[in-house]
Biotite code that builds the C-alpha atoms (Angstrom):
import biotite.structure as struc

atoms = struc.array([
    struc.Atom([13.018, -1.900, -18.453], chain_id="A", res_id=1, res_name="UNK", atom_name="CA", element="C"),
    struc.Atom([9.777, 0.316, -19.009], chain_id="A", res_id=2, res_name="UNK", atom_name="CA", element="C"),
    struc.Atom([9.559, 3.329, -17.672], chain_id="A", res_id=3, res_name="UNK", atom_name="CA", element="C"),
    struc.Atom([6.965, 2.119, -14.771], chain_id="A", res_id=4, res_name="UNK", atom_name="CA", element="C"),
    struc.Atom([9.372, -0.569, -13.904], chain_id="A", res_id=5, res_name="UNK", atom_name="CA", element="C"),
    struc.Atom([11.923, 1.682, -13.819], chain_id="A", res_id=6, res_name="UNK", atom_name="CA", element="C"),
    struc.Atom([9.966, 4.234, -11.359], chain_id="A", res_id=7, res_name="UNK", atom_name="CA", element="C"),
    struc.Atom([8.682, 1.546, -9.080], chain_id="A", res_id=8, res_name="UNK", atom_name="CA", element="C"),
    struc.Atom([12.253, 0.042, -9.069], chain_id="A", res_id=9, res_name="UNK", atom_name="CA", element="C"),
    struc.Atom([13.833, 3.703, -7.561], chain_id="A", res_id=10, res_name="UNK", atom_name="CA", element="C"),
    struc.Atom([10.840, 3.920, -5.299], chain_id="A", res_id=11, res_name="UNK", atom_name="CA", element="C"),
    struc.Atom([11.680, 0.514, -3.669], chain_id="A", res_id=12, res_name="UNK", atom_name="CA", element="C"),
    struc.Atom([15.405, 1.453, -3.644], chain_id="A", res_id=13, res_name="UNK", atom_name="CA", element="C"),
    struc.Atom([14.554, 4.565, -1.906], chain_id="A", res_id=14, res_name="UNK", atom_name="CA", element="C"),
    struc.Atom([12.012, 3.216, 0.507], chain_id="A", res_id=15, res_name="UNK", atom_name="CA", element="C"),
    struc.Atom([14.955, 0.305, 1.498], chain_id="A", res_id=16, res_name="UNK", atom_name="CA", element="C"),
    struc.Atom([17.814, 2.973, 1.835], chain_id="A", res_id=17, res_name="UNK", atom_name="CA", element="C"),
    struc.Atom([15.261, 5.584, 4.192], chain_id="A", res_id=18, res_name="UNK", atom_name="CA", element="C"),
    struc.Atom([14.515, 2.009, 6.512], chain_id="A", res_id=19, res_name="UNK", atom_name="CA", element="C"),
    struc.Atom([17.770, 1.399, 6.845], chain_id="A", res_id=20, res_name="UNK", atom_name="CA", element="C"),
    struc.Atom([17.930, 4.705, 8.221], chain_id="A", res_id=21, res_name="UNK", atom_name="CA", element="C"),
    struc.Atom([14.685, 4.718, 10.717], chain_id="A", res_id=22, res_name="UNK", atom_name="CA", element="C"),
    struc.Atom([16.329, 1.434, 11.811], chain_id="A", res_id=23, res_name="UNK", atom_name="CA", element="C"),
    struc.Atom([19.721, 2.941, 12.802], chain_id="A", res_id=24, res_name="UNK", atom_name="CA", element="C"),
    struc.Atom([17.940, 5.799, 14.049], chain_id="A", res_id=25, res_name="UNK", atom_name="CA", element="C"),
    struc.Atom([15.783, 3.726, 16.158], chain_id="A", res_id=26, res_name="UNK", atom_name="CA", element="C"),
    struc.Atom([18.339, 1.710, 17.427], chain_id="A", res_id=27, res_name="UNK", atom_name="CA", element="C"),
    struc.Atom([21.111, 4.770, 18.265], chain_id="A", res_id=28, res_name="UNK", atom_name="CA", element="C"),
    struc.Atom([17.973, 6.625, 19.860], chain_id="A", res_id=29, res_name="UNK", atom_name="CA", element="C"),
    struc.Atom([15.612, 4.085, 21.544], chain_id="A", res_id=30, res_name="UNK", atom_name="CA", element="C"),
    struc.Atom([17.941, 1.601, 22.251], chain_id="A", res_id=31, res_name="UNK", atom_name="CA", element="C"),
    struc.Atom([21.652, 2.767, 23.376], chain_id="A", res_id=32, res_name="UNK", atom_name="CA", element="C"),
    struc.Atom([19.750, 5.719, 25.062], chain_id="A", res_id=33, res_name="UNK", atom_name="CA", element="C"),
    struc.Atom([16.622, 4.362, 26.807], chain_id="A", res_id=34, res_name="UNK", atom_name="CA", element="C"),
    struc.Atom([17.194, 0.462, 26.544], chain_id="A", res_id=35, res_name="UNK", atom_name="CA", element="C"),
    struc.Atom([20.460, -0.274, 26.879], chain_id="A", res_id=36, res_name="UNK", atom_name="CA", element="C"),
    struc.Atom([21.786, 2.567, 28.973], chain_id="A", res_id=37, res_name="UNK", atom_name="CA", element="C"),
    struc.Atom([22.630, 0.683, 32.246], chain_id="A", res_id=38, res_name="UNK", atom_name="CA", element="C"),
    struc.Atom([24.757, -1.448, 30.043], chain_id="A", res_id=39, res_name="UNK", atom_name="CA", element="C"),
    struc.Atom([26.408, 1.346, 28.536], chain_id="A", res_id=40, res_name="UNK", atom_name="CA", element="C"),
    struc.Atom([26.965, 2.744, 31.639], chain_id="A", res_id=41, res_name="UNK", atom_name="CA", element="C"),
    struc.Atom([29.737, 0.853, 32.600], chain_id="A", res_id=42, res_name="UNK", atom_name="CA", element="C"),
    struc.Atom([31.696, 1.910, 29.850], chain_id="A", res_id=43, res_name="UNK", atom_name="CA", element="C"),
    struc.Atom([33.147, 5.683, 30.249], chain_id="A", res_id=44, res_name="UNK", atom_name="CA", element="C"),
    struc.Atom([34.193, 8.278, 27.221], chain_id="A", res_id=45, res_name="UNK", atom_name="CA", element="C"),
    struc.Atom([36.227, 11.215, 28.574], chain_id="A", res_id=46, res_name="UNK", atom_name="CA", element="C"),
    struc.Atom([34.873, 10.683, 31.971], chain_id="A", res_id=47, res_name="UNK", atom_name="CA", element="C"),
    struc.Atom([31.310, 10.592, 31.561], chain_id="A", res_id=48, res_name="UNK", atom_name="CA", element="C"),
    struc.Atom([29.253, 7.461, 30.971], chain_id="A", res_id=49, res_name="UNK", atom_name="CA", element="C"),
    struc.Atom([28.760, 6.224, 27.395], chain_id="A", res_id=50, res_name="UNK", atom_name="CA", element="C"),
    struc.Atom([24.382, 5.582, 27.619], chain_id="A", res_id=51, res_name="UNK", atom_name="CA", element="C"),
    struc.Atom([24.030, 9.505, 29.155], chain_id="A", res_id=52, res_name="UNK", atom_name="CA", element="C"),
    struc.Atom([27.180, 10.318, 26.150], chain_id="A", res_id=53, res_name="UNK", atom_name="CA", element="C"),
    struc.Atom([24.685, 8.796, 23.642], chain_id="A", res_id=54, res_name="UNK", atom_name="CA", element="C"),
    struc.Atom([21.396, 9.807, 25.167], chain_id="A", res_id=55, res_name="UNK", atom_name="CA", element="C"),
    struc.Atom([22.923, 13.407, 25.321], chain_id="A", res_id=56, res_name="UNK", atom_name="CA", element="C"),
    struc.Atom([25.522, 14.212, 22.344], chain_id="A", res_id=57, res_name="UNK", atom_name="CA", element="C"),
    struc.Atom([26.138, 10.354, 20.784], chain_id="A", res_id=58, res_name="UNK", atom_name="CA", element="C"),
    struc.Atom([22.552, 10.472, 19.157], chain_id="A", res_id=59, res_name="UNK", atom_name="CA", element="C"),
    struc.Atom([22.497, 13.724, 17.923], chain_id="A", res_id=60, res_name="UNK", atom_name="CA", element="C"),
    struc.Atom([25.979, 12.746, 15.970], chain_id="A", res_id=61, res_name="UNK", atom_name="CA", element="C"),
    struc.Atom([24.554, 9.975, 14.650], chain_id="A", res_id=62, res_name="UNK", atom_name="CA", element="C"),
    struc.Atom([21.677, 12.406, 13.392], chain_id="A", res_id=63, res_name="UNK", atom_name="CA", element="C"),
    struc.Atom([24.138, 13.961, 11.601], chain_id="A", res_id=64, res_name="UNK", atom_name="CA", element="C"),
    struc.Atom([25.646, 11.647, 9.981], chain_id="A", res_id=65, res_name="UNK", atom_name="CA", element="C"),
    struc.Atom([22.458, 9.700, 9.167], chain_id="A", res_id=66, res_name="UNK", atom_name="CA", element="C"),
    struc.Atom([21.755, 13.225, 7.022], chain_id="A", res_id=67, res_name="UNK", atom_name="CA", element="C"),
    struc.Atom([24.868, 12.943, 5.145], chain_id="A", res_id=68, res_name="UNK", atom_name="CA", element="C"),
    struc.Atom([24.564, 9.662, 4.281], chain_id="A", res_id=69, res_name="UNK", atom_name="CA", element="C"),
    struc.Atom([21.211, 9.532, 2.852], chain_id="A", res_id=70, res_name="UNK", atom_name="CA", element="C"),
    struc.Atom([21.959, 12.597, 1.162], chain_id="A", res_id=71, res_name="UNK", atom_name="CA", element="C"),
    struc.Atom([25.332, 10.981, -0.532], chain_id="A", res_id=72, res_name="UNK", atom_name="CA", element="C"),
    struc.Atom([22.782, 7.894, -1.133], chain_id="A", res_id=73, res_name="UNK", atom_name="CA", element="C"),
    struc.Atom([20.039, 9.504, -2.823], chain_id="A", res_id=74, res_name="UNK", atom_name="CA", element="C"),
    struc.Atom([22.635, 11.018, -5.205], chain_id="A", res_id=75, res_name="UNK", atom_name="CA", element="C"),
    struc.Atom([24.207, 7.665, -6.022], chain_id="A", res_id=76, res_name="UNK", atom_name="CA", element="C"),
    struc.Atom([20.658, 6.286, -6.687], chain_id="A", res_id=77, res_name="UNK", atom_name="CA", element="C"),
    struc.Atom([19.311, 9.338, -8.923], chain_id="A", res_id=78, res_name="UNK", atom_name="CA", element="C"),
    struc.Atom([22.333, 8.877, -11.088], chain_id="A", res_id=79, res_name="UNK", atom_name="CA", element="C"),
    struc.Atom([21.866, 5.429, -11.079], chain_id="A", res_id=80, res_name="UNK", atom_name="CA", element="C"),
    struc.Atom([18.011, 5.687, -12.289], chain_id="A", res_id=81, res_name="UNK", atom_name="CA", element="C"),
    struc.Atom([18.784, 8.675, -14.122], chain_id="A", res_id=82, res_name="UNK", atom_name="CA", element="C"),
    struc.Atom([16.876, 11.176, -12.336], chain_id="A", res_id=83, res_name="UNK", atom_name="CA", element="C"),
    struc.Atom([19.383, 13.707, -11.278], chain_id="A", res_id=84, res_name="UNK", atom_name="CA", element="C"),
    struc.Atom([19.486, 17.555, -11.473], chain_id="A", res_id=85, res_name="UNK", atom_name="CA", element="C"),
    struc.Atom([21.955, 18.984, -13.885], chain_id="A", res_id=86, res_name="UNK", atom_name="CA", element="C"),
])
């Protein structure tokens, strides 16, 4: 593998693994809490309605999580292309 082929190769791999996260981000922020909330209404988490739990606290979990994920991700694919820090 050259070393353009290589860098166009981690470029795609990175542009996959940051849509996979503007997708679940879309869907956790757009969808359970604007589109889906009367649905989710009807279900209840510790007494309060799970579209306001998402709209209000859910999401910004999710956030969270979405950060340490792509951060965990990103190192898995530097190693794998070789382009880590020491």
């Amino acid at each position: 593998m050259t070393d353009s082929q290589k860098k166009a190769a981690y470029w795609q791999a990175n542009l996959r693994l940051v849509l996979i996260c503007l997708i679940i981000w879309f869907v956790v922020s757009f969808g359970f809490g604007i589109l889906l909330v009367d649905p989710l209404n009807n279900i209840a988490i510790g007494g309060y309605k799970l579209g306001f739990w998402f709209a209000q606290q859910g999401s910004i979990y999710v956030f969270l999580g979405l950060i340490f994920f792509y951060a965990s991700q990103m190192n898995k694919l530097d190693r794998k292309f070789d382009v880590h820090e020491d």
